[in-house]
C-alpha positions in Angstrom: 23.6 20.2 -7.2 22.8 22.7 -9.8 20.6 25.7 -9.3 17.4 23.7 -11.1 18.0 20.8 -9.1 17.8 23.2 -5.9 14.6 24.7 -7.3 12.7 21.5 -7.5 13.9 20.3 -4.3 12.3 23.4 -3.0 9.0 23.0 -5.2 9.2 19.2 -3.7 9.3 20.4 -0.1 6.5 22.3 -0.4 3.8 20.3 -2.5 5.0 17.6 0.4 3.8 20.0 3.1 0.4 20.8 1.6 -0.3 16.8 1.0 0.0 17.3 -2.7 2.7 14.5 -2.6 3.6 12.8 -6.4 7.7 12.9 -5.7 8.3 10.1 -4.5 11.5 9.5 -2.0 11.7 5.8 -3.0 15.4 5.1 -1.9 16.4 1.4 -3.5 17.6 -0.5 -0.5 20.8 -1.6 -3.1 23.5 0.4 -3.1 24.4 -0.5 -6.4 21.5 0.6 -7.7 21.8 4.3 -7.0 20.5 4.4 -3.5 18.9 7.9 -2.5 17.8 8.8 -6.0 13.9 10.1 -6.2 11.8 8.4 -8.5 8.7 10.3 -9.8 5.2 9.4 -10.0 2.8 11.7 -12.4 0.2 9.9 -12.7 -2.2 7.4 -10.1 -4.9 5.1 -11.8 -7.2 3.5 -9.2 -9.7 1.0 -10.9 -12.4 -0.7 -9.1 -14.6 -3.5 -10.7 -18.5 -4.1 -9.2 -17.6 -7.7 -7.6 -20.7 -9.0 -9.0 -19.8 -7.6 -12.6 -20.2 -4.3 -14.2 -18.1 -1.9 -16.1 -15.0 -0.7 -13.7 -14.6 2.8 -13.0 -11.6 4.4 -13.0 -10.2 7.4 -11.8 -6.7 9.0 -12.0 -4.7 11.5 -10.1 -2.5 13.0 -13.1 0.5 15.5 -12.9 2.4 15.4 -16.1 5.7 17.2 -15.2 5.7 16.1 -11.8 6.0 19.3 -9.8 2.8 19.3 -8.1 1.4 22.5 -10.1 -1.0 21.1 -12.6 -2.5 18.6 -10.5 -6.0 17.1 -11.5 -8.0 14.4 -9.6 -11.1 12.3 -11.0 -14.1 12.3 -9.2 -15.1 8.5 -8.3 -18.4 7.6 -8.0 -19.3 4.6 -6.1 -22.8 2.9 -5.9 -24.4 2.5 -2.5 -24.3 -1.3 -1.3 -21.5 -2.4 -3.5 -18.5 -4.1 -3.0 -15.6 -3.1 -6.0 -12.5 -5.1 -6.3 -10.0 -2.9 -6.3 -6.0 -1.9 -7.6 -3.5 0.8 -7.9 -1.4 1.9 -10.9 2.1 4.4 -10.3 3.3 6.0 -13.1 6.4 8.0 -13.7 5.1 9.5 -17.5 8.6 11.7 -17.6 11.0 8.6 -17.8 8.3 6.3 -18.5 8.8 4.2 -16.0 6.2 1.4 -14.1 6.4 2.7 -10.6 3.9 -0.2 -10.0 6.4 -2.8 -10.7 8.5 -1.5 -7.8 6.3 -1.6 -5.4 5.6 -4.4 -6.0 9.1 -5.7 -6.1 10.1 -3.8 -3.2 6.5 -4.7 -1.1 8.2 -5.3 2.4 9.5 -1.2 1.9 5.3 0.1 1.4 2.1 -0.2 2.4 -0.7 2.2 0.9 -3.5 3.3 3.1 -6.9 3.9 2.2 -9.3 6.7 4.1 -12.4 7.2 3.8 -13.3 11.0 4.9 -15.9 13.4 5.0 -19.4 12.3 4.4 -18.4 9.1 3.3 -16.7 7.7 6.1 -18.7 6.0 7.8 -20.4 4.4 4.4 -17.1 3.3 2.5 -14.6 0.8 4.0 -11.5 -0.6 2.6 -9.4 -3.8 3.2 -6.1 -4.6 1.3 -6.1 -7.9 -0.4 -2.7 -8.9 -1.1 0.6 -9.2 1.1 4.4 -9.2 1.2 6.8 -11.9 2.0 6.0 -11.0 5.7 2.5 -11.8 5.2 2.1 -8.2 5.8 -0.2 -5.7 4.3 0.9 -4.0 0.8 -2.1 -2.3 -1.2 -1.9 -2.9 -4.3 -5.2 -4.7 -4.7 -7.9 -4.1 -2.2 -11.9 -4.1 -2.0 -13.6 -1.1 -1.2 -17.0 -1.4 0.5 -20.1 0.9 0.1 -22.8 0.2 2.7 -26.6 1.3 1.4 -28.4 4.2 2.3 -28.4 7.9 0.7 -26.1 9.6 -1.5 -22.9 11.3 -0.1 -19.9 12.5 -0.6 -16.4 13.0 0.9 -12.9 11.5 -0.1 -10.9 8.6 -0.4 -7.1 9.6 1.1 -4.8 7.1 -0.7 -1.4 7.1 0.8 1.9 5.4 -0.2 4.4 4.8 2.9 7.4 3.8 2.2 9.7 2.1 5.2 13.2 3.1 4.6 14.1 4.2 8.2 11.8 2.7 10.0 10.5 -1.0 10.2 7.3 -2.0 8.3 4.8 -3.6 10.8 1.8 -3.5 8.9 -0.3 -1.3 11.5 2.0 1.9 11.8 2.2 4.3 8.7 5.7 5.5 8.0 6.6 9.3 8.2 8.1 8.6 5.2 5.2 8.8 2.0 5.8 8.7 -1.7 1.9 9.7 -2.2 -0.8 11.7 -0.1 -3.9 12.1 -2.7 -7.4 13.0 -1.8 -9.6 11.3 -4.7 -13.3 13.0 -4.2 -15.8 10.5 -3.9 -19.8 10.6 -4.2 -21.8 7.8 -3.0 -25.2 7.4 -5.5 -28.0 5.8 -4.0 
């Protein structure tokens, strides 16, 4: 490992540690296809549709060289007593790469989790739509939930668990995760 390399595993550790997480430790359960190398996501699109129509709002997470420094996170705002369809989007923008796809490929390896916090958790809930082979929980489409009642504000945690050591049972998060994002979130009346 060069000197670099050592350097941006150090600048990995850390963002990891203060829940700034876009390195992803995705390990590809083939040997052949270079097990144990990172991939890199820089960029995290949510969208959520109204389920009764409306224009979808979308908000990204965006770190265009990947090392956790220049980090930016759209607000969402959701509207009181509205259900949105939702889904997820990973990008690695460096090697242009559709992070999305495998996940999705690899779905019995990762579930994503969805918190509401703050002021908003007992207003917004979240249930993942769509499963794995297992019949297990992945993430990649969901519906978020916004009960009615007055504005507020809080986040939306979204994290990506990957299960590379550990068995995915679709109620225990991995100590393993490839994202830990805070999206702020206002409710508007």
């Amino acid at each position: 490992m060069t000197n670099i390399d050592n350097y941006r595993t150090l600048v990995l550790a850390f963002v990891v540690a203060i829940g700034l997480v876009f390195a992803s430790g995705c390990d590809s359960e083939d040997p052949g296809d270079d097990a144990g190398e990172s991939e890199l996501i820089t960029r995290v699109t949510l969208t959520l549709t109204p389920s009764g129509g409306g224009t979808a709002l979308t908000a990204v997470a965006s770190d265009p060289d990947g090392d956790g420094a220049n980090l930016t996170i759209d607000n969402l705002t959701l509207a009181a007593g509205t259900t949105y369809n939702g889904t997820i989007q990973l990008l690695d923008g460096i090697n242009n790469e559709d992070i999305t796809a495998e996940v999705e490929q690899e779905s019995d390896a990762h579930q994503f989790w969805y918190t509401a916090e703050g002021g908003i958790a007992s207003r917004v809930s979240v249930a993942i739509t769509d499963t794995d082979e297992n019949s297990l929980p992945v993430g990649l489409e969901f519906t978020v939930t916004v009960s009615a009642g007055a504005a507020a504000t809080g986040t939306l945690n979204v994290v990506l668990s990957h299960y590379d050591n550990v068995v995915k049972n679709g109620t225990t998060r991995s100590d393993e995760s490839d994202i830990d994002i805070d999206f702020p979130v206002t409710i508007a009346p």
